[in-house]
N, C-alpha and C positions, 0 to 999 in steps of 0.2 A: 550590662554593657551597652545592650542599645538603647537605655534609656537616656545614656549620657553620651553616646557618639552620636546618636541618631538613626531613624528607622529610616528604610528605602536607599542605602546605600552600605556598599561594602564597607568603604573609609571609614563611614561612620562606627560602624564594630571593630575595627581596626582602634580608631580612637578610643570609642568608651572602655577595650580593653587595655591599653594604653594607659587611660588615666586613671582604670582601678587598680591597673598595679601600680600604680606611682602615687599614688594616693595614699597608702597607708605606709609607704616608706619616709613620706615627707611627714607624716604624725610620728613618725617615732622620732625623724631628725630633729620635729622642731619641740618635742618631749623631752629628748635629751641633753639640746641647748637651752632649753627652757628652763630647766631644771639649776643651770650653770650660774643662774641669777635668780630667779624662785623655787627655794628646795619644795614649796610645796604645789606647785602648779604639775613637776613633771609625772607625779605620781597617777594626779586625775585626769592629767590628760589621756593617759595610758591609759587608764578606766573609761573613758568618755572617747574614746578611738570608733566603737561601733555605733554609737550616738552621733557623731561627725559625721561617719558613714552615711547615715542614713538623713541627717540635712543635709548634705550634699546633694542627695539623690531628690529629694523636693523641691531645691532649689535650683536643679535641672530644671523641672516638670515644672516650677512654675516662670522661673526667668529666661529659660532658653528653652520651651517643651521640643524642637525639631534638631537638637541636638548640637555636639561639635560640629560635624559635618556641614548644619548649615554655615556655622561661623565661619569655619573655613573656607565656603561659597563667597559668602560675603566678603569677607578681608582678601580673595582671589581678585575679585568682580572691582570694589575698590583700588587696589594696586594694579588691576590692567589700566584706568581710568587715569590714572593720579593725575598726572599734572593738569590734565585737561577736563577735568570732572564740573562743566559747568552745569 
């Protein structure tokens, strides 16, 4: 969880637990729609669910290593600025 909310703040655990739970409910939603037009996608997907898992988790650590949290820093910091962000 904090590899993917981010270390050095609460939110950030808040997040990364967040979107571990939401995370393997969107594999099964899009396994079972998957499924509704490739009978043989939904099967492996289901098979390849802890494999997703775990590029997810690298793909933290290498495109975002300081987590949700900071994203949400940013997109905060951004939207106070907006109109005037010269």
């Amino acid at each position: 969880m904090i590899i993917i909310g981010g270390l050095g703040s609460v939110l950030g655990g808040v997040f990364g637990a967040v979107f571990i739970t939401i995370l393997p409910e969107f594999l099964n939603f899009l396994a079972h729609h998957a499924g509704a037009f490739f009978t043989d996608i939904s099967g492996a997907l289901l098979a390849m669910k802890e494999g997703v898992f775990g590029l997810v988790l690298v793909l933290f650590l290498i495109f975002e290593p300081e987590g949700l949290a900071n994203r949400w820093r940013l997109m905060k910091a951004y939207w106070k600025l907006y109109p005037f962000a010269h």
